[in-house]
N, C-alpha and C positions, 0 to 999 in steps of 0.2 A: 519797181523793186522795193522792197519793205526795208527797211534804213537799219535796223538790228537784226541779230541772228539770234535763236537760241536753240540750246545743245540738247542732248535730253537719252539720257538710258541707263539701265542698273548696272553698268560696269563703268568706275571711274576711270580706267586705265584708257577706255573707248571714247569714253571723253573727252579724255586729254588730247589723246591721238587728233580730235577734231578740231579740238580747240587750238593745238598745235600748228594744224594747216589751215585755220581759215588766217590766223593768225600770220603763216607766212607769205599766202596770196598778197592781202591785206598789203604788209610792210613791201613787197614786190610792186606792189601797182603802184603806189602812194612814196614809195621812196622814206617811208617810217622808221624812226629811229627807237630803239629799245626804252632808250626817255619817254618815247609817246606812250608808251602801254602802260596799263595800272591794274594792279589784280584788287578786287574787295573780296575777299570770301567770307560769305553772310555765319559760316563756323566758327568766324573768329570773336564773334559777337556772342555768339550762345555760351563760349566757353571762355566769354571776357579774355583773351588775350590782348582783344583792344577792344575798350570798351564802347557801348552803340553809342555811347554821343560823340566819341571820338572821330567812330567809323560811318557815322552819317553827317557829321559835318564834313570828314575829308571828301566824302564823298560829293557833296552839296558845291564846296571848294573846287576842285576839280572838274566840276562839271561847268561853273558860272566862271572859272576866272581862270582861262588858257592863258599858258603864256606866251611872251610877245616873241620866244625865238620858236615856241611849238604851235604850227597851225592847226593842226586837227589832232586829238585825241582818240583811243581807243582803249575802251575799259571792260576787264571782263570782269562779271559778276558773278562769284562762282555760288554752289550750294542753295538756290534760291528754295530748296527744298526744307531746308534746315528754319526757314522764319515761320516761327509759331504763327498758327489760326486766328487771327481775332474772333474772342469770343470761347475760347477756348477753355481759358481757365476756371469761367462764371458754370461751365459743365461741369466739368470736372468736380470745381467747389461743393455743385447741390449734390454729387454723389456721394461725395466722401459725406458731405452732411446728415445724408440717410442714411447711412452705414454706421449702428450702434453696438458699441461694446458694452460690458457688465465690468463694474470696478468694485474689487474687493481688498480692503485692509486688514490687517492681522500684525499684530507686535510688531508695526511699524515697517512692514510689506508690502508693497504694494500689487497685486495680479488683475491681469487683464483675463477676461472670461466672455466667450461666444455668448449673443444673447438668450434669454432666458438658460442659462443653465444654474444658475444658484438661483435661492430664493430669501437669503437672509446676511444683513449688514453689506449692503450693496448699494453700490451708486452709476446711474449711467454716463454715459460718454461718450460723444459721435467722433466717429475717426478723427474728423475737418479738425477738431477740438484738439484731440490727441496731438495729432502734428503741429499746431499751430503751439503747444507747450513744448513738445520738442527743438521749438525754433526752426519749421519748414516751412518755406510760402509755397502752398499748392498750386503747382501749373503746370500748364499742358505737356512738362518735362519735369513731372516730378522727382526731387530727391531729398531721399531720406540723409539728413548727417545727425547721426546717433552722438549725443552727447557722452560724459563720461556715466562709464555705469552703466547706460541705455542696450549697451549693445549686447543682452542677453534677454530682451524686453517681446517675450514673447505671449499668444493670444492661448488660451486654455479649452479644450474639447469639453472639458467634461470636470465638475465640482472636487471630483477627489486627485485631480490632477494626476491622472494616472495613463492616460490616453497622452501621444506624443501631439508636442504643444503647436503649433503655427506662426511662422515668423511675422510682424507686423509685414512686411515685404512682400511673403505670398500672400497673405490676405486680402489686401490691396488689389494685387494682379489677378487672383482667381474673380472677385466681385467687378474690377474694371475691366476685366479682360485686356490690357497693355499690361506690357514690362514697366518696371518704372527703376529708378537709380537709387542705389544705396551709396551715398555721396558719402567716401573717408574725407579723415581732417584733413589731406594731402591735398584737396585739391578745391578752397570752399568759395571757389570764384564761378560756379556752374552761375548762370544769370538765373534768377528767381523770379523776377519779374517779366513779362511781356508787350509793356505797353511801348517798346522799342520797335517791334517785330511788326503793330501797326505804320510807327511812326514811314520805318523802314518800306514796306510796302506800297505805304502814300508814297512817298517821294520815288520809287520804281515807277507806280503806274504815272506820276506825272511825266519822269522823262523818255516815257512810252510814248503816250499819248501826244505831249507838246515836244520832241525832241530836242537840245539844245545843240546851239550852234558849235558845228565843226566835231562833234563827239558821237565817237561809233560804239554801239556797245552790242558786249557778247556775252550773252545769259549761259548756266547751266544750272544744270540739277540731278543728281543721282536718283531716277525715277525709274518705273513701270509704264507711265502711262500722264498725261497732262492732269487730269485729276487728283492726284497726288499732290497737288501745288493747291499753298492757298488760295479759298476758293475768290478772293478779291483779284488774285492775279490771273487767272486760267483767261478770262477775255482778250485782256490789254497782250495777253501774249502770242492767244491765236489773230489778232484781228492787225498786232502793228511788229511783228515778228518775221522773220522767214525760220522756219521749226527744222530742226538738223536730228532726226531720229539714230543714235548711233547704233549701241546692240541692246537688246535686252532679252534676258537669261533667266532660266528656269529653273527648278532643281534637277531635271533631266538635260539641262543643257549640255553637249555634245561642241567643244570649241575647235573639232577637227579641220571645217572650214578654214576659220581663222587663221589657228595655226599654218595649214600650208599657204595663205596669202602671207601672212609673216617669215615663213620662213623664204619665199621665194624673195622679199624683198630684202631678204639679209645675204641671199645666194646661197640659200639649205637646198637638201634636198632628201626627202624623210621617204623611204620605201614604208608601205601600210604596217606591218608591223614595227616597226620602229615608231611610230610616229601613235599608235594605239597606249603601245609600254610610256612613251615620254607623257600620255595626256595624263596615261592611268599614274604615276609616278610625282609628277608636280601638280596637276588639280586645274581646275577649269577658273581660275583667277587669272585676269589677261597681263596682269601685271607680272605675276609672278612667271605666267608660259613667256611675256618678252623677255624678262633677265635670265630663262633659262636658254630662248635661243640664240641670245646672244650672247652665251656663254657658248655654246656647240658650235657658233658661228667663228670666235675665238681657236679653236681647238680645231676644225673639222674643215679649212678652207679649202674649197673646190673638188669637195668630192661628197659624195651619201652617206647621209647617216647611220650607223647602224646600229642593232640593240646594244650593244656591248660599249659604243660613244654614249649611248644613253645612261645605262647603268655608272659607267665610268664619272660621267661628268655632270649628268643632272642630278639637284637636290631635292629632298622631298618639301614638303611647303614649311614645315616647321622651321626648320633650320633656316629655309632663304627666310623667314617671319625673323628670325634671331639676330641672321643677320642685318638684316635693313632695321633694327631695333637698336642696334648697335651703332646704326649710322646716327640714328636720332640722337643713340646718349654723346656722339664723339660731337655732335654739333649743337647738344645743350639745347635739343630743342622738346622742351616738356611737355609741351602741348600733343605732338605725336609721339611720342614715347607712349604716355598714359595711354590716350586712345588705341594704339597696335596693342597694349600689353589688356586692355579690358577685350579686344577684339580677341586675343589669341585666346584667353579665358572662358569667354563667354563660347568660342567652340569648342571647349573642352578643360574643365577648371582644376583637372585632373593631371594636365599639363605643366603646371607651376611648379614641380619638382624638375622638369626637363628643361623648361624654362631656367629655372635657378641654373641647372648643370651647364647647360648652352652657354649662358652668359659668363659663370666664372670661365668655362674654358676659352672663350673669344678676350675676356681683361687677360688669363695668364698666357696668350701668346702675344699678345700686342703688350707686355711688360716684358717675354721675353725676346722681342724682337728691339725693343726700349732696351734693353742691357745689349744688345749686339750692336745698334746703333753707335751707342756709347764708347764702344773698343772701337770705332769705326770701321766697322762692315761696311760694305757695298750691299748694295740692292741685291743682285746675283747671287753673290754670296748666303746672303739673309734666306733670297727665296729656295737655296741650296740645301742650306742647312735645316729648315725645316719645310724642304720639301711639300712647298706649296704651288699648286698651279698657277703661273702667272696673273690671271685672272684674278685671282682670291688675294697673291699676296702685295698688289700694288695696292689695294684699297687696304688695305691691312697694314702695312707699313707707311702707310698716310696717315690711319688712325693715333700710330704711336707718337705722332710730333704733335697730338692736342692733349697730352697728360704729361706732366709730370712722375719720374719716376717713384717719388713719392705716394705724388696719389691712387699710383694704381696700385702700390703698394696695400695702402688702407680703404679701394674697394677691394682687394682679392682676402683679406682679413675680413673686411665686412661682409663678404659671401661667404665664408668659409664659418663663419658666428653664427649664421643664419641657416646654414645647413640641417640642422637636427629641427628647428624651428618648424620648419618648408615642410620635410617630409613628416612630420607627426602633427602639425597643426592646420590642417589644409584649410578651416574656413580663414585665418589669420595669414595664408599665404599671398592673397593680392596686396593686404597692405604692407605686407611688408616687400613685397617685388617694385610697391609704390613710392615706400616711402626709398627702396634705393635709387629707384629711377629719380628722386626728386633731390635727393642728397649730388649725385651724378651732374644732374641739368645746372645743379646751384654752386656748382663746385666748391661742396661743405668738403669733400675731400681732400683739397686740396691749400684748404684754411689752415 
């Protein structure tokens, strides 16, 4: 038997679930203690939350130097999807290199112009150029952080500037065909360099290949398919791995399956239409269909579902997206905050007025459940008087003993400033949705 596992499917939630139970086999057989396990997730590296020297020497640590009351370890290594290509960059570098703009001055103007469209007081300019004056290090996760001034610095159709202009940002993505990141001030720890992401790898495939004593480890990756992984790793993984395919999803994908194997092990029981309304209602995210039936599980014990429990009690994806946003801001953790709120964005950017609305209405119930606390309410009472389903308002009522009644004072002022902002300035809505999430995580509000 092959001495590592690794996970592997485009639904995190699917993974976890796996990761979950090999993990409790594992601790079962072995008599393991929660001490013995270690998570590294190779994400927290790309977006510096701990940076790779930090996170490849703990890891190096951990691996060479057990300790004397823990005999064997077990470490999972999440995201291995997320470590840049070597070689990567030196691509990308020669593209943007051929990629030439036309620079033109004027009383002290500066415009950018597609090539050849002027023909007089003109200077050229290869993209690689442009960004590296911007202060961007080009790599395989490129991001733009727009200096002051910069962020109107757009490319020109046509000499009399009359044609609508092109952002540096799509131009970029239509010529590289990738997305790439327009990194705000808010967040200027994105890693820029890549020469981690090898180092990172080396030391994966050495303790593939040479295992170290007494340490079991458990790989994943939010993938498609083994390919998808650097291609340095794709070997050491098919050849000294046992491979755990969990689900992978399509844009047609149909999570009906699923659902009733979830729901039978919660003790649901979904008649075909009820169970069609709940898919079409919360959305084919595994995460979000488990917090919903375990919400119906909450509500509905030991009897069938019906449309009407559905409608009653299940939410649509936004709202559960707002809420689990909200869990991030109660636990100050800025790193998923940002990421849900670019996720939520990026499916609809259109959304950041709803967004803004969601949130101030989730701060002024947990302020006023923060004033009811304070007379000394009961629970009962609390969930009484506004009339929340138990489910909704124990997390709710947990959130209000990590603020201050102050500070929620001066975020529900600080949404309420920002209100006219949001709905009339929509390109200027993620950073400011940013900069509150970051005020929030740093508790400037409560300074």
């Amino acid at each position: 038997m092959k001495p590592y596992v690794f996970i592997y499917g485009n639904q995190p939630f699917a993974n976890k679930q796996k990761e979950d139970s090999i993990l409790a086999s594992y601790v079962k057989e072995t008599n393991l203690t929660k001490s013995q396990i270690e998570i590294f997730d190779c994400d927290a590296m790309v977006y510096k939350t701990v940076s790779p020297e930090t996170w490849l020497a703990n890891l190096q640590t951990t691996c060479e130097n057990l300790s004397f009351f823990a005999e064997e370890k077990v470490l999972l290594v999440r995201n291995l999807d997320k470590l840049p290509a070597p070689n990567a960059d030196a691509k990308i570098e020669k593209k943007l290199a051929e990629l030439k703009l036309d620079v033109q001055e004027k009383n002290g103007v500066v415009s950018l112009f597609l090539p050849d469209i002027i023909e007089d007081k003109k200077r050229t300019i290869s993209v690689l150029s442009l960004l590296a004056q911007m202060q961007v290090k080009t790599t395989n996760n490129i991001a733009i952080q727009y200096k002051e001034n910069q962020e109107n610095l757009f490319i020109y159709k046509d000499a009399a500037q009359t044609k609508p202009p092109v952002s540096i940002q799509a131009y970029i993505e239509s010529k590289l065909k990738k997305k790439i990141v327009v990194e705000e001030t808010l967040q200027p720890n994105v890693a820029k360099n890549t020469a981690w992401g090898q180092q990172a790898i080396n030391l994966l495939i050495e303790y593939m290949t040479t295992p170290p004593t007494n340490v079991y480890f458990i790989f994943s990756a939010t993938i498609r398919k083994i390919e998808e992984l650097p291609t340095a790793l794709r070997k050491p993984i098919k050849d000294h791995t046992s491979i755990e395919k969990t689900l992978v999803t399509y844009q047609d994908f149909n999570p009906s399956t699923w659902v009733n194997q979830e729901a039978k092990s919660l003790g649901l029981q979904f008649d075909t239409q009820a169970q069609n309304l709940f898919i079409s209602l919360v959305g084919t995210d595994l995460s979000f269909l488990h917090n919903e039936l375990t919400k119906l599980a909450l509500f509905c014990d030991n009897r069938a579902i019906t449309t009407q429990d559905v409608l009653q009690i299940s939410s649509p994806p936004l709202n559960n997206d707002i809420f689990q946003l909200t869990q991030h801001l109660v636990s100050r953790n800025l790193n998923a905050s940002l990421s849900l709120l670019k996720q939520l964005l990026q499916i609809n950017a259109k959304d950041s007025v709803i967004i803004h609305s969601l949130l101030a209405s989730q701060f002024r119930r947990i302020l006023h459940i923060k004033w009811l606390k304070e007379q000394s309410k009961t629970k009962q009472e609390i969930t009484s008087f506004l009339k929340l389903p138990p489910f909704i308002a124990n997390q709710v009522i947990a959130h209000a003993s990590s603020f201050t009644t102050k500070e929620l004072c001066r975020i529900l002022c600080y949404l309420a400033a920002q209100d006219i902002p949001i709905k009339y300035d929509q390109k200027q809505a993620h950073t400011i949705l940013a900069d509150f999430i970051l005020q929030v995580c740093t508790a400037r509000f409560a300074a």
